[in-house]
N, CA, C and O of each residue as an XYZ file, in Angstrom:
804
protein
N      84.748    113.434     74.956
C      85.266    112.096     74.664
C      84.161    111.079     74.907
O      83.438    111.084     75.904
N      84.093    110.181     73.877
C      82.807    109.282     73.983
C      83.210    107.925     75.069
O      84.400    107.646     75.214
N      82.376    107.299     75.640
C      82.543    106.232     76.298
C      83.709    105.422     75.718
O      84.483    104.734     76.382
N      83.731    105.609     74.301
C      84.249    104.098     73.500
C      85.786    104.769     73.371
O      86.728    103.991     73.215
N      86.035    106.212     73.439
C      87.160    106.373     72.771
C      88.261    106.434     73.120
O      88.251    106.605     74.339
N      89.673    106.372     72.580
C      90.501    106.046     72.880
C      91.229    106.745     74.083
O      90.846    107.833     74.513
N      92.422    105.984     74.662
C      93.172    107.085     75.461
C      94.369    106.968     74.993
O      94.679    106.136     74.140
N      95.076    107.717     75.463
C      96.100    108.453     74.772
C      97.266    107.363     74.721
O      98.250    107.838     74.154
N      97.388    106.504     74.995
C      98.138    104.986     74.270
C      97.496    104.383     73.309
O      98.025    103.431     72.736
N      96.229    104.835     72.960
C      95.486    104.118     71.810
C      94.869    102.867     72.437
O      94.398    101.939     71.781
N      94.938    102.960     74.340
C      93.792    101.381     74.540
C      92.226    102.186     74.797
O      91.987    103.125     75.557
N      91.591    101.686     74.172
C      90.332    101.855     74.474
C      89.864    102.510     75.820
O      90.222    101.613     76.582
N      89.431    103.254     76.450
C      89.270    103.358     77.493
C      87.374    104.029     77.986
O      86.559    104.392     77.138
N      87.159    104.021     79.237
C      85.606    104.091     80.118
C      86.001    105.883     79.435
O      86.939    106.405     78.831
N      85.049    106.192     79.818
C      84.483    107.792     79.759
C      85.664    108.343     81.278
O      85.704    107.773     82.369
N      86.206    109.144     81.004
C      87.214    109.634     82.492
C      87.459    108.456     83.247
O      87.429    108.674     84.458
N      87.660    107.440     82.971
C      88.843    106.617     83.423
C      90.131    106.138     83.422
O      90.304    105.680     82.292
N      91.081    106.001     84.044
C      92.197    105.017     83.954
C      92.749    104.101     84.005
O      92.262    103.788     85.091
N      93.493    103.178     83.758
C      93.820    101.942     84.712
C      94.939    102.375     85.741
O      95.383    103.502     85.960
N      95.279    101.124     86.326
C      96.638    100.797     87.405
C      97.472    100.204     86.534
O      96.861     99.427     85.800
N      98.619    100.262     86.327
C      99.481     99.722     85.242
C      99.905     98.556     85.926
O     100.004     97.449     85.395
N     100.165     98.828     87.162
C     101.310     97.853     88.140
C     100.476     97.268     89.679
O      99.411     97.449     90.269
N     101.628     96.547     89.819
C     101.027     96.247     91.537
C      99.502     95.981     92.008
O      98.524     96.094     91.269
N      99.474     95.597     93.410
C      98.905     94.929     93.819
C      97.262     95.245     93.160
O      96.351     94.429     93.298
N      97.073     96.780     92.324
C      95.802     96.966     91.962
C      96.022     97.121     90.423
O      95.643     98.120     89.812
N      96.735     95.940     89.768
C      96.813     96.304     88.544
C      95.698     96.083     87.732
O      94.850     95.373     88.272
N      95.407     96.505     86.497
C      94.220     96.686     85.708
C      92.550     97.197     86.639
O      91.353     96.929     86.539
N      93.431     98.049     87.505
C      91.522     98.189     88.100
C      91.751     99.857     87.523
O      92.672    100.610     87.206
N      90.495     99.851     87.612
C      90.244    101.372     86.699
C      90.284    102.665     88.135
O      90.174    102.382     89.328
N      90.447    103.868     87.632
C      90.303    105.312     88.658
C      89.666    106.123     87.759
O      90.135    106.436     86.665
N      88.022    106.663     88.436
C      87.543    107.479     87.552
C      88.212    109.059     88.002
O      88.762    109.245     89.088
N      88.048    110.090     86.981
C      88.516    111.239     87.226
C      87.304    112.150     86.680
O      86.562    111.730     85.792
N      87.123    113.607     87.347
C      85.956    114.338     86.769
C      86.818    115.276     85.602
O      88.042    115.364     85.500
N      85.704    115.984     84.712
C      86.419    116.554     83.909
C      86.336    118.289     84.931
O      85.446    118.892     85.531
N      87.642    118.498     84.679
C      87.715    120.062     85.299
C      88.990    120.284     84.701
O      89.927    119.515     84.487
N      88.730    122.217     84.344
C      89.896    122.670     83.185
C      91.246    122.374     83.972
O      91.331    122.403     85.199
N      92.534    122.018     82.896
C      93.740    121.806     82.940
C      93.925    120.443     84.281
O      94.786    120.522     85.157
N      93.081    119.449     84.187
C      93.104    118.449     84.408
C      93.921    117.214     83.453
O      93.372    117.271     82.352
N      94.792    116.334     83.425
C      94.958    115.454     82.250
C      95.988    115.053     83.110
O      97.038    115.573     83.486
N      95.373    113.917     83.337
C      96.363    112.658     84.069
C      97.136    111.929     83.021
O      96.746    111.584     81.906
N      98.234    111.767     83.547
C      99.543    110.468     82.862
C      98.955    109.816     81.939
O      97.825    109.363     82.117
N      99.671    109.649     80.717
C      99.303    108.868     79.804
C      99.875    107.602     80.312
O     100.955    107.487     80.892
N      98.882    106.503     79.982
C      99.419    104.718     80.533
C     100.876    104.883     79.881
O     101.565    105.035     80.889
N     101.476    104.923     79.127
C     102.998    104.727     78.321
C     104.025    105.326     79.454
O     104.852    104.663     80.081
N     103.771    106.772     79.572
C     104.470    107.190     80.772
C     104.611    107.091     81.807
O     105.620    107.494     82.386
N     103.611    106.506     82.378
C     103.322    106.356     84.480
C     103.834    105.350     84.313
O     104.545    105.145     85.297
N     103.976    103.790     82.956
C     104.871    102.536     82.933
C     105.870    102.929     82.641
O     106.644    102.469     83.481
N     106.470    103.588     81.876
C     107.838    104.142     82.117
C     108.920    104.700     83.475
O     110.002    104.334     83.933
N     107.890    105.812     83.785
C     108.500    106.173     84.973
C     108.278    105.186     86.107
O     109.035    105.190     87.077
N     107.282    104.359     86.012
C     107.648    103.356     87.233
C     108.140    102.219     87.214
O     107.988    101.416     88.134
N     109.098    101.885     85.683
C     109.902    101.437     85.155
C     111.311    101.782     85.881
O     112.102    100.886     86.175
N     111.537    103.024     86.122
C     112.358    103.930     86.381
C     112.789    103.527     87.789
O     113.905    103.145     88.139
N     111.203    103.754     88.854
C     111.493    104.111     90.109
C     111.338    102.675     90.452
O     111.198    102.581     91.671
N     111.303    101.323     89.764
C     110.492     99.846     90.294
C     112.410     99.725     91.389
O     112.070     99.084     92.383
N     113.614     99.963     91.512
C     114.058     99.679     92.522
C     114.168    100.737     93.623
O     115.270    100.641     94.164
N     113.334    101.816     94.202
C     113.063    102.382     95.383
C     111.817    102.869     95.488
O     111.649    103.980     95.991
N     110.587    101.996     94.958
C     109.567    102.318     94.862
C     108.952    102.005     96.823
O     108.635    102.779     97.727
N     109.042    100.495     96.715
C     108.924     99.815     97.667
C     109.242    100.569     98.999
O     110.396    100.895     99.276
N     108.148    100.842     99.838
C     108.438    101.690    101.194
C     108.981    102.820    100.794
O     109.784    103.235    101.629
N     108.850    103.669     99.618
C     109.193    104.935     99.603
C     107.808    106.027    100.142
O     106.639    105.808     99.826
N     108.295    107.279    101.058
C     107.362    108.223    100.937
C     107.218    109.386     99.678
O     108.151    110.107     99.325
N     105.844    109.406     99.085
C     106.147    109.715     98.302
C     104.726    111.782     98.335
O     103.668    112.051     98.904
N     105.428    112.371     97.627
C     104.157    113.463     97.846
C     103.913    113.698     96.443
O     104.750    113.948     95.576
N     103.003    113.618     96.360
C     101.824    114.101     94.400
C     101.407    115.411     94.396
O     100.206    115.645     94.535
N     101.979    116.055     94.299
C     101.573    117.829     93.738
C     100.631    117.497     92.541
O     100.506    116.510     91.816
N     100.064    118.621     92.615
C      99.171    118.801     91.820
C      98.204    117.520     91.206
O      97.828    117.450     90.036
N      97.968    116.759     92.032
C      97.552    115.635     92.085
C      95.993    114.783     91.174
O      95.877    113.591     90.890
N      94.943    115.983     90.901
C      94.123    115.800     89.947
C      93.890    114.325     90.097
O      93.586    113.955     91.231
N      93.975    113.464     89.200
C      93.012    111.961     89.019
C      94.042    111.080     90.344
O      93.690    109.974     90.754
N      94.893    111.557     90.700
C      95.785    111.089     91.843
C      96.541    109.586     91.058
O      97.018    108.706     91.775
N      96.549    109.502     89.872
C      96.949    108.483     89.123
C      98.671    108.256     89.678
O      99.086    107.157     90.043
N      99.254    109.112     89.660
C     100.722    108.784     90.179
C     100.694    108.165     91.268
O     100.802    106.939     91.294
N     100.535    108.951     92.441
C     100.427    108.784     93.858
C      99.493    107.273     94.142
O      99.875    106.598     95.098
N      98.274    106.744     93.314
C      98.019    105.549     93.611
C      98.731    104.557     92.896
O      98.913    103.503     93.506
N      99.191    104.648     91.704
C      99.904    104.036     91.181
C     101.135    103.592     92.221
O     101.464    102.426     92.441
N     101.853    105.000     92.919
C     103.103    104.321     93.495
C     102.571    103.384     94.723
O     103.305    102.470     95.098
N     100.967    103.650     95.528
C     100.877    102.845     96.120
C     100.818    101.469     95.948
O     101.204    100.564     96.687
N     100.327    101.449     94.964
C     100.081    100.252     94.523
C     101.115     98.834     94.168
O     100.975     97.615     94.077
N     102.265     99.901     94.031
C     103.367     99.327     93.930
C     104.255     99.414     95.005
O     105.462     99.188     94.921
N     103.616     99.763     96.080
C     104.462     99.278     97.249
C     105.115    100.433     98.126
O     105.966    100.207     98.986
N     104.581    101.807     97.786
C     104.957    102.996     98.360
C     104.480    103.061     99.890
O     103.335    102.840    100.283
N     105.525    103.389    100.629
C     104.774    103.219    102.158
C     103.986    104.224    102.802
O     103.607    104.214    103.973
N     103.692    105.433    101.583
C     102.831    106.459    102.086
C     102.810    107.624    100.833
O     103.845    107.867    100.213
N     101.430    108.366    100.505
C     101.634    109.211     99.668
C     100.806    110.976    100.520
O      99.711    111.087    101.071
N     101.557    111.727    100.357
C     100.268    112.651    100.509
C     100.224    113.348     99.276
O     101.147    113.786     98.590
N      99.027    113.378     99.113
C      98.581    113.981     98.180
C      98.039    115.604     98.386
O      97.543    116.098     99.398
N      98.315    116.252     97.053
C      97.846    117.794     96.863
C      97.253    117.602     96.243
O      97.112    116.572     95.584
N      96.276    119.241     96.242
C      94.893    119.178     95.035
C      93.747    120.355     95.667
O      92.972    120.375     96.623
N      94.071    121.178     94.702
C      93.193    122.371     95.161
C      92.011    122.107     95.083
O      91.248    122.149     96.049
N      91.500    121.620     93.271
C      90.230    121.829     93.007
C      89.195    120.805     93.672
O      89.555    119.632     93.782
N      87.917    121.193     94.125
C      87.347    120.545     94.994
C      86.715    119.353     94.551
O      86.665    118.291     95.170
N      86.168    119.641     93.273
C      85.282    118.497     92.614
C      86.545    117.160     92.269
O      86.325    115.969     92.045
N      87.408    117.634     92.310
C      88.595    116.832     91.875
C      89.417    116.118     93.227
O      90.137    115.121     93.171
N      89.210    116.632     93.999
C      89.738    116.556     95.536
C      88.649    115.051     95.769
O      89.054    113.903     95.949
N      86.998    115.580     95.684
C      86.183    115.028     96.342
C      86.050    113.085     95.306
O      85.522    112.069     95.758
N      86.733    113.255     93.940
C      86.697    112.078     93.549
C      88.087    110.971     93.880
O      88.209    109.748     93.946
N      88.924    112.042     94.023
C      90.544    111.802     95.138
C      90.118    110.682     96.103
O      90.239    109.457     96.145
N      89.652    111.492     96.741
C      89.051    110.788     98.310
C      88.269    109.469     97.896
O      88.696    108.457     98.452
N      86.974    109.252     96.835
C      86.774    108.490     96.720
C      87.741    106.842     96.265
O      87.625    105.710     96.736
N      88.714    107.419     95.109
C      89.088    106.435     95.138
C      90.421    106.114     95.477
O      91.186    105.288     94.979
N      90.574    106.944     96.449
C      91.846    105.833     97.579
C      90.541    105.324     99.027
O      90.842    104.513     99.903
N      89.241    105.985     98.950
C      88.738    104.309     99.591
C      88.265    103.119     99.262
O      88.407    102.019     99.796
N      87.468    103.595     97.969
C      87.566    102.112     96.995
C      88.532    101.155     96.659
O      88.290    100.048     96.178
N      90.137    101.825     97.049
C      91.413    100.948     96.555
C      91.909    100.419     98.050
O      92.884     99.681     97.911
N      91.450    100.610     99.687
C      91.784    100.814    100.432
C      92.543    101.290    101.815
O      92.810    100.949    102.967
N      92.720    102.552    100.627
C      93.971    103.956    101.057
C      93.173    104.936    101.407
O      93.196    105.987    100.767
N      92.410    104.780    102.381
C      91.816    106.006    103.179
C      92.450    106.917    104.113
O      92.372    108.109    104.411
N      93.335    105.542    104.578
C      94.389    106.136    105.528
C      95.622    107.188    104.802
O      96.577    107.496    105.515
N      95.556    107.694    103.420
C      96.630    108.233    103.026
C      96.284    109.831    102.601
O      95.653    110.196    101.610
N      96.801    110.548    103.498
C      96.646    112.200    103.554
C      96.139    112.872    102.350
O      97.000    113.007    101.480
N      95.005    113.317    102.073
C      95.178    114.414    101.219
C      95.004    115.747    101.543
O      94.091    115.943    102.346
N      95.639    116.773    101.138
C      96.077    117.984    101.570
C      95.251    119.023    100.639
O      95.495    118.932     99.436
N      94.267    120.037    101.056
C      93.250    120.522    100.205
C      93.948    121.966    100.307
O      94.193    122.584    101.343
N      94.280    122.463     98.619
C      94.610    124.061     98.831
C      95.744    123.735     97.827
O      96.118    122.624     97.452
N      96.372    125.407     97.352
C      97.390    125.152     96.628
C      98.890    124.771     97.200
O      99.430    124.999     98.282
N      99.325    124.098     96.018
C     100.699    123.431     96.292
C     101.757    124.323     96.983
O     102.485    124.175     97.964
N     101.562    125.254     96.131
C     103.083    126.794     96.216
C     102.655    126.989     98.387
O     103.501    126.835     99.268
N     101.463    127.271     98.566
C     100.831    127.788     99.828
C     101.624    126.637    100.540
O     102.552    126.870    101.314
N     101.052    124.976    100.118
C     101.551    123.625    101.052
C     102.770    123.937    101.240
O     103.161    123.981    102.406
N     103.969    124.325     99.840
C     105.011    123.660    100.543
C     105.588    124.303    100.850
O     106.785    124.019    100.865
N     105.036    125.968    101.431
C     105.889    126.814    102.806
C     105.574    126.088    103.970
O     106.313    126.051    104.954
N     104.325    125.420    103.863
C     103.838    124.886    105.174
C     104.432    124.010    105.699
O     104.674    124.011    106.905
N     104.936    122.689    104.545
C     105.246    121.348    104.947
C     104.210    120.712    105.802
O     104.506    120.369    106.947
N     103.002    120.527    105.321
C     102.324    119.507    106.777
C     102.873    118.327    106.840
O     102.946    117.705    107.900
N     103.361    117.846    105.618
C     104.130    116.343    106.258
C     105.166    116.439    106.857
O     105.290    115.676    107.814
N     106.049    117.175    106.619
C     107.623    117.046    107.503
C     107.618    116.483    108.748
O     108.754    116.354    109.206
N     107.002    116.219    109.240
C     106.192    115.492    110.428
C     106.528    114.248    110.323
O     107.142    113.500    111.083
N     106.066    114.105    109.311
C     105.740    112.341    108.894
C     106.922    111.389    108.320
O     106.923    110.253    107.845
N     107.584    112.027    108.487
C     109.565    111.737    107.793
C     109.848    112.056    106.456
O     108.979    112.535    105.727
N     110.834    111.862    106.126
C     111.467    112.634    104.992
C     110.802    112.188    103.595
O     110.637    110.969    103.539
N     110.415    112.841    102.546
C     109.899    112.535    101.406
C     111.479    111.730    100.177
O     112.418    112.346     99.673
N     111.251    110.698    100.117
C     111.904    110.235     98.974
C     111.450    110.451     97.398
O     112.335    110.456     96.542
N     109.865    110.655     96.965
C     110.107    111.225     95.504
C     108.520    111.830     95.802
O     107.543    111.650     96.529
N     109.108    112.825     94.492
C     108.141    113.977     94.570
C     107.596    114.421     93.316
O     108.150    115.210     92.551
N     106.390    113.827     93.136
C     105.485    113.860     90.977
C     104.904    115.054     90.805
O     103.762    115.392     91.113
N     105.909    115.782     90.205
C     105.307    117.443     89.769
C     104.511    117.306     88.598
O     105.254    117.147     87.630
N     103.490    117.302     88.331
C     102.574    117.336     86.715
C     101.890    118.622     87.131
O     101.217    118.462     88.149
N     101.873    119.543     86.763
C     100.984    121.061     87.022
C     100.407    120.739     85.809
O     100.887    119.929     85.016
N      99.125    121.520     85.613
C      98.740    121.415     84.109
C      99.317    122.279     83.498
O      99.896    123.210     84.058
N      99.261    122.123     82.281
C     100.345    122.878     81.100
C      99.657    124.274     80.954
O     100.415    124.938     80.247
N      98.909    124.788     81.190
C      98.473    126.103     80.953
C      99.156    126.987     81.526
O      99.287    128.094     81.004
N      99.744    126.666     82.751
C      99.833    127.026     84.186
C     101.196    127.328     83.852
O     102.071    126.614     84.341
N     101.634    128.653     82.794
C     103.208    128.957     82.642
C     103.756    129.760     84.073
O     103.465    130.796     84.672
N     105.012    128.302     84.285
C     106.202    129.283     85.120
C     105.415    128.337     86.692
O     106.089    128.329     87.722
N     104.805    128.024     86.688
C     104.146    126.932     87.880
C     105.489    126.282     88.393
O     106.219    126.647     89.315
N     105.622    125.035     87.386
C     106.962    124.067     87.566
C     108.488    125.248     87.958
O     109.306    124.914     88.815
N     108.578    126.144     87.428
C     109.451    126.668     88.161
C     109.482    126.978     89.689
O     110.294    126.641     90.551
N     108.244    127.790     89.760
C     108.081    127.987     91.434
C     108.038    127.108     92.393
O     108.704    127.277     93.415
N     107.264    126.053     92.220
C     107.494    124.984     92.557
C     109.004    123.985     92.945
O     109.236    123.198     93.863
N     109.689    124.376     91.974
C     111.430    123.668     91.791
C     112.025    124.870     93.005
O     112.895    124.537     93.810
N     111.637    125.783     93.000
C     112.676    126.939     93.412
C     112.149    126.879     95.322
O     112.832    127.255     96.275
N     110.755    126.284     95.349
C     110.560    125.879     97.165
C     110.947    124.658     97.194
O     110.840    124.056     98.262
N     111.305    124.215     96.433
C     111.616    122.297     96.912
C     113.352    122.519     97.106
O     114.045    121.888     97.904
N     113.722    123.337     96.377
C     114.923    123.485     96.435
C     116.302    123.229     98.065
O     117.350    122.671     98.387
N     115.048    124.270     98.622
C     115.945    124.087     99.937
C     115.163    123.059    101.099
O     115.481    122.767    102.252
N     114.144    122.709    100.352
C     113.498    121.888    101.695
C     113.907    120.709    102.279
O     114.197    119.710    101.621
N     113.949    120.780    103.632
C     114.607    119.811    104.504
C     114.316    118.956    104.577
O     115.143    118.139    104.982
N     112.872    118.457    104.235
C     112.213    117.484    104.726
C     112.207    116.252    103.315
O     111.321    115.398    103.323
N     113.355    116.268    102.048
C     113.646    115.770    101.439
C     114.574    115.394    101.859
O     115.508    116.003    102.381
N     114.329    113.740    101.572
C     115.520    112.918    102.088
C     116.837    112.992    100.500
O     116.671    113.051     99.282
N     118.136    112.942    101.456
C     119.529    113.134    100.405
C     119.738    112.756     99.461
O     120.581    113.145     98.653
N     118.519    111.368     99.335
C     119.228    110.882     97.884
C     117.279    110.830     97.067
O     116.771    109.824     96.572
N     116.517    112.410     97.201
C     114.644    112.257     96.728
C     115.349    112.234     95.503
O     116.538    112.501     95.327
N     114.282    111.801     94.462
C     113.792    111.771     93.449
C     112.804    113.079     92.646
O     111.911    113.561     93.343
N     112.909    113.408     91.783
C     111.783    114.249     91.682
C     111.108    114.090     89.894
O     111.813    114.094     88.885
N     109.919    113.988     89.925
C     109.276    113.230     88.392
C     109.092    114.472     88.485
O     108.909    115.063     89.549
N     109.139    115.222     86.852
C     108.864    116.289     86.118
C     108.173    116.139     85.151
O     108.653    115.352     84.335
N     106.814    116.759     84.776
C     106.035    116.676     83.192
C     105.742    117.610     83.111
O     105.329    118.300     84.043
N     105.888    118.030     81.677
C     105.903    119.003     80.985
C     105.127    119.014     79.665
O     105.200    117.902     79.141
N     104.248    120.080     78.785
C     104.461    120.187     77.419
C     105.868    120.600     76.252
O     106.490    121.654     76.123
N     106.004    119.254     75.524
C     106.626    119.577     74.992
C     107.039    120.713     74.028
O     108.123    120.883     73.470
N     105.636    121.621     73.960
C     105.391    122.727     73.093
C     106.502    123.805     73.841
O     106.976    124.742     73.199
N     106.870    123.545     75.331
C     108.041    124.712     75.631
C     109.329    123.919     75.807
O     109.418    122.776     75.360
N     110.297    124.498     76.434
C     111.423    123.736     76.832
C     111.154    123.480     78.317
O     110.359    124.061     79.056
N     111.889    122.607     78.549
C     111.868    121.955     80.131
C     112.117    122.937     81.174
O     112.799    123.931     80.922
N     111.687    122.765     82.168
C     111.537    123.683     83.273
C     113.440    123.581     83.681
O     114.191    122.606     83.706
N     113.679    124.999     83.941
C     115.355    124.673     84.556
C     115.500    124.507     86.037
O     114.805    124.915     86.967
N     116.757    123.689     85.992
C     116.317    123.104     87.232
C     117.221    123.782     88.316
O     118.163    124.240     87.669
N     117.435    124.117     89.811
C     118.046    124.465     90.555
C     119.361    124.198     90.410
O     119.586    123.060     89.997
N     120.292    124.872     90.616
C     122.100    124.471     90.709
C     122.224    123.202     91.446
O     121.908    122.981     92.616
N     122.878    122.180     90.329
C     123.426    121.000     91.575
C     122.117    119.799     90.697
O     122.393    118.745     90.124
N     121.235    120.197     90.804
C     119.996    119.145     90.424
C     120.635    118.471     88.888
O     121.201    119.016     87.940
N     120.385    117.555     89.061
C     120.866    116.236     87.710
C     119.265    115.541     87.301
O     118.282    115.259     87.987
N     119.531    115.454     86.058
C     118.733    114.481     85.235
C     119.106    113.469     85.283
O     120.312    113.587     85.067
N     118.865    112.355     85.445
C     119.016    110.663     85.593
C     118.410    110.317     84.393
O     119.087    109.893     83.456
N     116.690    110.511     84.292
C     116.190    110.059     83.228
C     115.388    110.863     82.398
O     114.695    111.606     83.093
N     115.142    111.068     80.798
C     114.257    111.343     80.329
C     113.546    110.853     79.286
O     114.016    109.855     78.738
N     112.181    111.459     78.731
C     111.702    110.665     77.427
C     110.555    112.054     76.933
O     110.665    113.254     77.186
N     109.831    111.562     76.410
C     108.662    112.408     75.661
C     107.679    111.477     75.106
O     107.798    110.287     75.397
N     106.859    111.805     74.453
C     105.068    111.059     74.242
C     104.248    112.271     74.032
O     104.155    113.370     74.579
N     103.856    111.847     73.335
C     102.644    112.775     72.531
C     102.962    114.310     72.779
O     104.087    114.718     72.490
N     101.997    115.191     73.314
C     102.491    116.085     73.700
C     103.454    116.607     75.177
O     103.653    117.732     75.636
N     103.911    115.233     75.635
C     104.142    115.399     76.932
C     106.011    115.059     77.330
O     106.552    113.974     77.120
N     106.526    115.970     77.770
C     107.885    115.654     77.878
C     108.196    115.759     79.545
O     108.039    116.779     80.217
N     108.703    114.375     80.067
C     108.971    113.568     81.352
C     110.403    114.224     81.723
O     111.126    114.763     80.885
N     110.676    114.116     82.941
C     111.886    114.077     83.507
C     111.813    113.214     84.954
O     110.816    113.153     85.673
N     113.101    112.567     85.206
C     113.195    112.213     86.506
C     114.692    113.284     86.900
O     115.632    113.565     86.156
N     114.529    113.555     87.839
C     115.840    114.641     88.403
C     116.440    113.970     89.991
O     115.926    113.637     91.059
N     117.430    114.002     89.565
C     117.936    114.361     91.827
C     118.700    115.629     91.755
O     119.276    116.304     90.902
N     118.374    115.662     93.421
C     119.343    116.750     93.857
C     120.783    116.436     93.930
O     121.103    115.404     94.520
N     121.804    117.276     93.348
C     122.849    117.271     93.358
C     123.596    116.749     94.305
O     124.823    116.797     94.220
């Protein structure tokens, strides 16, 4: 992708950059490295879904699986989230993570190095109080991921009664199924990418 070319809303965009859609860091850019099955939120969708979450955004804890350009997770800070931890195996991707939640002044906000499935037998946050929403984006290569993932969140305690949970998907399959009891609230689609917001039953 050339410096000049587009991103996937059709705004112009830097070579591996993003913007902030919202809040207190809106229009500042987040660079991301290129590494396979990487592809952060298209701008249309992260304003949608935080369209979605703009009345319990504010002081929510929130955790970013699979976290890559960490575009969700700063986004919700930005808008007023009272804590994110972040996941993220790959290192080169980890190490630009780190950079820019200190350039945005979120140093203080956890990131958790290693895979997700491994984290969330662990829970290192459960510690830290109950998670209110939880941004699953795995990359799309990665068939049957979003399931495993749904099937440990399922019973975990350390989700508060009324979490949230953002789902993305390629639309090239059908939507990940969701645990007994779990409800759809909201959905949409975009380019190749099909969204869900879910609660637990």
């Amino acid at each position: 992708m050339s410096r000049e070319a587009k991103s996937p809303t059709g705004r112009r965009a830097g070579r591996n950059s993003l913007r902030i859609i919202g809040g207190l860091h809106r229009r500042r850019q987040i660079r991301f490295p290129d590494r396979p099955g990487l592809r952060p939120t298209p701008d249309r969708v992260r304003e949608t879904l935080f369209n979605w979450l703009s009345p319990v955004i504010r002081g929510a804890h929130c955790l970013d699986l699979f976290a890559g350009s960490g575009a969700l997770g700063i986004e919700a800070l930005s808008r007023g989230a009272a804590r994110v931890d972040f996941v993220e195996k790959d290192r080169v991707a980890l190490q630009l993570l780190r950079k820019n939640l200190v350039d945005l002044g979120y140093a203080d906000q956890p990131v958790h190095a290693g895979d997700a499935r491994w984290l969330l037998d662990r829970a290192p946050w459960q510690q830290q109080g109950q998670i209110d929403i939880v941004f699953i984006d795995p990359p799309f290569a990665a068939l049957g991921l979003d399931a495993e993932v749904l099937a440990k969140l399922a019973p975990a305690k350390w989700l508060s009664p009324e979490a949230l949970i953002y789902l993305e998907y390629p639309t090239s399959r059908p939507a990940p199924t969701l645990p007994i009891g779990w409800i759809i609230r909201r959905e949409g689609r975009a380019g190749e990418s099909g969204y869900q917001l879910v609660a637990r039953g």
